[in-house]
MDTraj code that builds the backbone (N, CA, C; nanometers):
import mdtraj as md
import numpy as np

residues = "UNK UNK UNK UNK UNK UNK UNK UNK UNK UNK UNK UNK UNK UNK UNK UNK UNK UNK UNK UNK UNK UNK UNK UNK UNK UNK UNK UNK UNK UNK UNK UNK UNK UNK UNK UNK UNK UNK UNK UNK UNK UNK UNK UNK UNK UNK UNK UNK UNK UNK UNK UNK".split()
xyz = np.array([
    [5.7714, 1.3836, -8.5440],
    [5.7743, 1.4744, -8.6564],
    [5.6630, 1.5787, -8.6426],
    [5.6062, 1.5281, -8.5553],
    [5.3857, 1.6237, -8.5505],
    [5.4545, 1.7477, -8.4696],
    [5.5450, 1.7125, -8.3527],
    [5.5860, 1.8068, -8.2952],
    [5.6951, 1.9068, -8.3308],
    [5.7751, 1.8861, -8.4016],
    [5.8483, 1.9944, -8.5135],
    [5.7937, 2.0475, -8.6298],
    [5.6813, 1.9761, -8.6668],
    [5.6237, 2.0811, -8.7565],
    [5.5235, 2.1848, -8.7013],
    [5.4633, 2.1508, -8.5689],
    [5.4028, 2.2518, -8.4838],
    [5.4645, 2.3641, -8.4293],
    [5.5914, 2.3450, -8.3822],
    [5.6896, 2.4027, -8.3866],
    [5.7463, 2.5193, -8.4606],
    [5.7673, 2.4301, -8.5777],
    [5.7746, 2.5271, -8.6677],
    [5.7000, 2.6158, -8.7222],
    [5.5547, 2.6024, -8.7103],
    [5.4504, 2.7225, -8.7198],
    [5.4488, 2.7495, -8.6359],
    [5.4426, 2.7322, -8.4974],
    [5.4531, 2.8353, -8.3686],
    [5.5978, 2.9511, -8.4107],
    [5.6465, 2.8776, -8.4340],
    [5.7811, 3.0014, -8.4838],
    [5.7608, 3.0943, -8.6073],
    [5.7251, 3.0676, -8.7050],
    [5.6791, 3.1366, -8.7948],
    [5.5372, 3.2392, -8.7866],
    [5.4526, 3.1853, -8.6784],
    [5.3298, 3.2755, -8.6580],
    [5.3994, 3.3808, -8.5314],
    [5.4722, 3.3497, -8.4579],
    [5.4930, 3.4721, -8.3763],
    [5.5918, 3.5789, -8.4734],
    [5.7100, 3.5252, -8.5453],
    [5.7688, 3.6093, -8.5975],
    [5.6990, 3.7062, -8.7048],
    [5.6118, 3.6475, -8.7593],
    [5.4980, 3.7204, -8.8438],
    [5.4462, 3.8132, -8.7921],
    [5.4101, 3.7667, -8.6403],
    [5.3274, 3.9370, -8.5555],
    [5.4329, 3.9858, -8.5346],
    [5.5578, 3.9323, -8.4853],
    [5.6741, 4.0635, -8.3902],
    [5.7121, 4.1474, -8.5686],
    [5.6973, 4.0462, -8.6686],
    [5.7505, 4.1727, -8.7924],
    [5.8776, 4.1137, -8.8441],
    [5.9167, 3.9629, -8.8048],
    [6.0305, 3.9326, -8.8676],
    [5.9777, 3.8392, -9.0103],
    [5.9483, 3.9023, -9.1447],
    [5.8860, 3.8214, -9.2276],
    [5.9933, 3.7210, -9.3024],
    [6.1603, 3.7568, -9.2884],
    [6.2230, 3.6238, -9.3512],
    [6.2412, 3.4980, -9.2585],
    [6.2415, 3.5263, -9.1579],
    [6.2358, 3.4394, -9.0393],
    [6.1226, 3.3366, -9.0527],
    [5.9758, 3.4125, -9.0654],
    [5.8962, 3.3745, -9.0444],
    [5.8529, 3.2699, -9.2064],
    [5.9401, 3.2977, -9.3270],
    [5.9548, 3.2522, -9.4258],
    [6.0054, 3.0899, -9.4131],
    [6.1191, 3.1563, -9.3692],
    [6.1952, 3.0143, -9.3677],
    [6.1532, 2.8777, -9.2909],
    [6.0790, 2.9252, -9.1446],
    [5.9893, 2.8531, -9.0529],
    [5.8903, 2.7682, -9.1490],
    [5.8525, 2.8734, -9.1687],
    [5.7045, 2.7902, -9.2668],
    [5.7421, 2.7516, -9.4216],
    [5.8119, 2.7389, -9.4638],
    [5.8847, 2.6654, -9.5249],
    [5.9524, 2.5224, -9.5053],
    [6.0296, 2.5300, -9.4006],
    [6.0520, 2.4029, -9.3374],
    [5.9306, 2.3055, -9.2632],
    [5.8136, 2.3862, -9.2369],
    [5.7258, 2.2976, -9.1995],
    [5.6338, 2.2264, -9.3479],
    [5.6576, 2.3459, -9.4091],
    [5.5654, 2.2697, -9.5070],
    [5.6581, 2.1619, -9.5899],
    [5.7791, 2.1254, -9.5555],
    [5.8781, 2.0451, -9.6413],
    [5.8807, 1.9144, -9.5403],
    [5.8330, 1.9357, -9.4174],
    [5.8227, 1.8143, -9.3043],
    [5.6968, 1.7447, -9.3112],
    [5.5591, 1.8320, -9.3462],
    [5.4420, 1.8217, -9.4168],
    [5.4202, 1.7189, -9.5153],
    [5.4901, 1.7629, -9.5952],
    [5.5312, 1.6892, -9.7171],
    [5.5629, 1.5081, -9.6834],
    [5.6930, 1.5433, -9.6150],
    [5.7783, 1.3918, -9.6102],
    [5.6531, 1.3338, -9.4870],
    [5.5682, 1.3973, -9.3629],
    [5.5011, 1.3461, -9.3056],
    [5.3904, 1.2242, -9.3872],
    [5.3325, 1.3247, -9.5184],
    [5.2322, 1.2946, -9.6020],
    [5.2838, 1.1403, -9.6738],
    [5.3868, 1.1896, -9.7517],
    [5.4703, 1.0509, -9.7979],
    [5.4614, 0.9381, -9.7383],
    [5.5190, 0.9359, -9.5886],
    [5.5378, 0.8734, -9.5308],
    [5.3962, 0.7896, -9.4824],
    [5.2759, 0.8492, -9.4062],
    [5.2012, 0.8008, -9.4508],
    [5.1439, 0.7271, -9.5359],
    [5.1265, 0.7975, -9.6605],
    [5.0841, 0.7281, -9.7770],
    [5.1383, 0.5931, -9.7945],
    [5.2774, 0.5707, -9.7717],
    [5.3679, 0.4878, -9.7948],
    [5.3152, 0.3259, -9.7091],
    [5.2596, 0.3665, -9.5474],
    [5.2121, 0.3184, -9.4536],
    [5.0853, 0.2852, -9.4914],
    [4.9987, 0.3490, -9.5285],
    [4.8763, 0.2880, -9.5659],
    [4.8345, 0.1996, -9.6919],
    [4.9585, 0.2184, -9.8277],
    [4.9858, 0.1239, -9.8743],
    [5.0492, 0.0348, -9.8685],
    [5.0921, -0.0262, -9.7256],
    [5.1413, -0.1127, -9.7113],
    [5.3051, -0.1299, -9.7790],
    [5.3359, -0.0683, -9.8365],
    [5.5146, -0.0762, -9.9087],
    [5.6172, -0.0184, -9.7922],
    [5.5871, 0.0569, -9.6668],
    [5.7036, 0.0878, -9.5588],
    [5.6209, 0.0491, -9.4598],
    [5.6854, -0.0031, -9.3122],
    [5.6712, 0.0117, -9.2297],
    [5.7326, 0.0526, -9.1365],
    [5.6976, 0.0823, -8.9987],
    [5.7925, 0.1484, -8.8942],
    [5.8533, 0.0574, -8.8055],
])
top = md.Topology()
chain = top.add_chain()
for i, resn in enumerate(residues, 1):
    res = top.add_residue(resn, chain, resSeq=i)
    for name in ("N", "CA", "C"):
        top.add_atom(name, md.element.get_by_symbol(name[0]), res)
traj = md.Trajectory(xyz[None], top)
């Protein structure tokens, strides 16, 4: 998951310089929604209620 959300800001920071700003919207959007479920997921792991 570490590597698609890197991903996904590598995609969103170049489209930002070339000038594509909905592109670069939607990128960083989806990372910060993978962010999210990363965080959860964690949390979830360190309280002991999921494991992998």
């Amino acid at each position: 998951m570490l590597g698609w959300i890197l991903t996904l800001l590598a995609i969103a920071a170049i489209a930002a310089i070339l000038g594509f700003g909905q592109l670069s919207g939607i990128a960083l959007s989806g990372a910060k929604i993978l962010i999210v479920i990363a965080l959860v997921i964690f949390l979830l792991m360190a309280l002991g209620i999921f494991a992998l």
